[in-house]
MDAnalysis code that builds the backbone (N, CA, C; Angstrom):
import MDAnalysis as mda
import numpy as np

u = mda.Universe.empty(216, n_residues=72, atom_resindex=np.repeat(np.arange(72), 3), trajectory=True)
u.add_TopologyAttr("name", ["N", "CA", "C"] * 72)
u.add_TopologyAttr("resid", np.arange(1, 73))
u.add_TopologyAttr("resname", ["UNK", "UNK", "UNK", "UNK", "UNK", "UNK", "UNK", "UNK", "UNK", "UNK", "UNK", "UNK", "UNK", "UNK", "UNK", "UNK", "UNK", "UNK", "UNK", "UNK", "UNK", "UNK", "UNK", "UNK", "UNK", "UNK", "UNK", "UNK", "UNK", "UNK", "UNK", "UNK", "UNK", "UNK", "UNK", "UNK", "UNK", "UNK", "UNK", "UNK", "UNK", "UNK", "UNK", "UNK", "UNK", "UNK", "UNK", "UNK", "UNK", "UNK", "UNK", "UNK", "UNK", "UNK", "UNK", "UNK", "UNK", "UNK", "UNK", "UNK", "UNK", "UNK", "UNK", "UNK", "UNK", "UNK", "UNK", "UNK", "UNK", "UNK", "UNK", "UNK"])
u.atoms.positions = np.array([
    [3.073, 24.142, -3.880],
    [2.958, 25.282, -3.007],
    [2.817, 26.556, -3.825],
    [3.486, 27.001, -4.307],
    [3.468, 28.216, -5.569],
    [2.535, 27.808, -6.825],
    [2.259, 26.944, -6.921],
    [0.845, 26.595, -8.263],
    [-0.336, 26.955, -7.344],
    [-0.644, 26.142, -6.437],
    [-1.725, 26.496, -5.467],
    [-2.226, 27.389, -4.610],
    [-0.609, 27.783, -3.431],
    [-0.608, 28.643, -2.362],
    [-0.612, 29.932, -2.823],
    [0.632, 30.120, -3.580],
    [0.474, 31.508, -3.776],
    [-1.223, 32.109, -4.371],
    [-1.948, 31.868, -5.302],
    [-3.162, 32.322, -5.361],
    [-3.849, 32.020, -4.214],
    [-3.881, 31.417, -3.795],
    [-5.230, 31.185, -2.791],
    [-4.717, 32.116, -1.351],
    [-3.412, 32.333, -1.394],
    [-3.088, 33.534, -0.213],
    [-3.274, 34.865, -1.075],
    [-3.517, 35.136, -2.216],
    [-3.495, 36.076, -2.772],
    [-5.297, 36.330, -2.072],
    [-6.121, 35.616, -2.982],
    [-6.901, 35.078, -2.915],
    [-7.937, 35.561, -1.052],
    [-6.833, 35.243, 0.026],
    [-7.445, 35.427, 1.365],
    [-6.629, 36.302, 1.648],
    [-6.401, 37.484, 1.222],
    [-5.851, 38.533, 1.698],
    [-6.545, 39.144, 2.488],
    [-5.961, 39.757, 3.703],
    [-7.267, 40.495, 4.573],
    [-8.203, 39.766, 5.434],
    [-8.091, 37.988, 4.884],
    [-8.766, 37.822, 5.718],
    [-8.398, 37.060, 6.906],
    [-8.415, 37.626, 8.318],
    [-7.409, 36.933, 9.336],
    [-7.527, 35.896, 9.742],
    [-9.053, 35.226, 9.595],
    [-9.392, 33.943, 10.422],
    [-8.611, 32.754, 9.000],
    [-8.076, 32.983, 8.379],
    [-7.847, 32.230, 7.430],
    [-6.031, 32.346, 7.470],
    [-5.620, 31.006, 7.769],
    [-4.102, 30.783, 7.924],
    [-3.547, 29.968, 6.971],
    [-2.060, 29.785, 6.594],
    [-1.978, 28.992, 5.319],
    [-0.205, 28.329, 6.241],
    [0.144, 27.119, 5.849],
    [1.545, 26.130, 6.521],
    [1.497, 25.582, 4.815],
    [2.528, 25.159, 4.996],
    [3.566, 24.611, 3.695],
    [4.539, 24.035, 4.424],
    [4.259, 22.690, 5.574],
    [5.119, 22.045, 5.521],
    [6.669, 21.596, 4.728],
    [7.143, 21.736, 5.095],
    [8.758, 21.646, 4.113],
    [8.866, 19.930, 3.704],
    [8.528, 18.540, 4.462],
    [8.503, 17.336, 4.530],
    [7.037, 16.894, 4.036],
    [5.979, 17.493, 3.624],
    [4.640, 17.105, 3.717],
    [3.978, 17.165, 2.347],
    [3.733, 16.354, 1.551],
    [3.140, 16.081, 0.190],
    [1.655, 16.797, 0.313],
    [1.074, 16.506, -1.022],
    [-0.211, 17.410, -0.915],
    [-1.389, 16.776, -0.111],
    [-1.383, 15.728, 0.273],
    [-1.956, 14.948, 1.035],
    [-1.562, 14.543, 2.482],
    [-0.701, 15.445, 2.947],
    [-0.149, 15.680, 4.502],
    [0.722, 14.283, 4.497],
    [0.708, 13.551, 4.072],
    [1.852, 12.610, 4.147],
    [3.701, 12.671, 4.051],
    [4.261, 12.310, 5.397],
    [5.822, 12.471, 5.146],
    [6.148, 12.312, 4.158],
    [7.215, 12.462, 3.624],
    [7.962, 12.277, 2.024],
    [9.372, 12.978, 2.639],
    [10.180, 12.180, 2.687],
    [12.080, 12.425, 3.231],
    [12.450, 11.737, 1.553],
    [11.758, 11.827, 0.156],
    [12.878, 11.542, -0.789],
    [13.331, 12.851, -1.416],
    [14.211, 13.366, -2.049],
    [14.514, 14.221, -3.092],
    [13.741, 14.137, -4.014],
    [13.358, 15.190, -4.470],
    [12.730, 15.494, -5.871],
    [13.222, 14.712, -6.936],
    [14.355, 14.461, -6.959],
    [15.193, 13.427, -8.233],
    [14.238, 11.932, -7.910],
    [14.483, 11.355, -6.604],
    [13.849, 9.800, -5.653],
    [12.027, 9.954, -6.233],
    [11.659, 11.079, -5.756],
    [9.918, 11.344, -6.501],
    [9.845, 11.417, -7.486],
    [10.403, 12.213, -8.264],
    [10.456, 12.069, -9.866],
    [10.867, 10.452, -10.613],
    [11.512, 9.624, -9.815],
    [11.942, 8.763, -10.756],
    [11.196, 7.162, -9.833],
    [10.142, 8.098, -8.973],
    [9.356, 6.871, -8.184],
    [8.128, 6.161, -9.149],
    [7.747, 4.721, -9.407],
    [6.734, 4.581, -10.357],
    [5.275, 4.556, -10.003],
    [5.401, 4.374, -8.365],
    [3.825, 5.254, -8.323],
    [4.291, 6.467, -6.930],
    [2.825, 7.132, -6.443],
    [3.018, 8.115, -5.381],
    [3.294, 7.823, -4.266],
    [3.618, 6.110, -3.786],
    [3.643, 5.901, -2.329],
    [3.022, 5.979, -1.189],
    [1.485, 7.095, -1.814],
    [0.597, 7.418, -0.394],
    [0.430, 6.995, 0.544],
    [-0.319, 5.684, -0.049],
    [-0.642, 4.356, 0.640],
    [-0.039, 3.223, 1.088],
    [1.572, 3.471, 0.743],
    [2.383, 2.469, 1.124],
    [2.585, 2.111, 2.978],
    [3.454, 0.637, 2.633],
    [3.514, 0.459, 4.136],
    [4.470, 1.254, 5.036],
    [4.201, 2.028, 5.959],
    [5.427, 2.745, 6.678],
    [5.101, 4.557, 6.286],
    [4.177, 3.946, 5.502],
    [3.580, 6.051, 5.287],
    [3.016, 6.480, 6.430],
    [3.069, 7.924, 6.644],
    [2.665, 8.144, 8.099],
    [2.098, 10.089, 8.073],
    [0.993, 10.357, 8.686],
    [1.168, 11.715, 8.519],
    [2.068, 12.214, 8.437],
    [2.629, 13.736, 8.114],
    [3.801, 14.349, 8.642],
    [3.476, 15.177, 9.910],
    [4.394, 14.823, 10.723],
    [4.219, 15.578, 11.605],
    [3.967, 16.688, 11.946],
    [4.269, 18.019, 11.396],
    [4.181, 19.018, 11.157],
    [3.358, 19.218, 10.899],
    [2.160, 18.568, 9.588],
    [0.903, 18.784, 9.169],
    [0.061, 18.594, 10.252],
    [0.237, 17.260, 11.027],
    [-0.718, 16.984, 11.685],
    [-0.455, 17.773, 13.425],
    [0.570, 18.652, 13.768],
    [0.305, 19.550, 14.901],
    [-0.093, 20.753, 14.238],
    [-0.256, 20.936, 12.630],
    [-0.819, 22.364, 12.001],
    [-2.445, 21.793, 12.244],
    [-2.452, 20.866, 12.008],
    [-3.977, 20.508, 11.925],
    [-4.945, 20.382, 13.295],
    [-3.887, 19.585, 13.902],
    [-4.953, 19.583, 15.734],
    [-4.910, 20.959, 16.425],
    [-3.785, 21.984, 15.938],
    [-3.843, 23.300, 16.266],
    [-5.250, 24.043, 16.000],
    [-5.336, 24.228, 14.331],
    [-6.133, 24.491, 13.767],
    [-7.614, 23.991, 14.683],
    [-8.079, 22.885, 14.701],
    [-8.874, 22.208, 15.002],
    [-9.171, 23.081, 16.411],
    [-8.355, 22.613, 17.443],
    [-8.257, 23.352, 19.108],
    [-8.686, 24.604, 18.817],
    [-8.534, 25.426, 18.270],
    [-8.536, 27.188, 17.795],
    [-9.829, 26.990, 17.316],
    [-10.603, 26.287, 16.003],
    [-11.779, 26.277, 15.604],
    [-12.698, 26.171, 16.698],
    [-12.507, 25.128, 17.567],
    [-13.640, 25.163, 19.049],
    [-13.865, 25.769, 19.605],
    [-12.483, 27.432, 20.103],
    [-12.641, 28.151, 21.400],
    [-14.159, 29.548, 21.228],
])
């Protein structure tokens, strides 16, 4: 979020049609993630694709929002 977000909101300053979410539960690939940073750090791969992975929720009502708003 701060390697990426912060520039790229720097970045769209001013400009309004452009919105930015940072899910608190949501990896960089919109996927849930409920481990601690210690559980990710000491995981031996990323889990993306594992069984029981699931959007995060949050991402994905930021996203069909987004989407609904792009059409009107």
């Amino acid at each position: 979020m701060h390697a990426d977000g912060t520039p790229l909101q720097e970045a769209a300053a001013g400009m309004t049609h452009i919105t930015f979410s940072f899910p608190p539960n949501a990896n960089h690939v919109f996927k849930e993630d409920l481990r601690t940073l210690a559980e990710i750090a000491a995981s031996p791969g990323s889990g993306f694709n594992e069984p029981g992975t699931r959007l995060d929720p949050e991402s994905l009502e930021t996203i069909l929002t987004g989407l609904s708003h792009a059409g009107a």
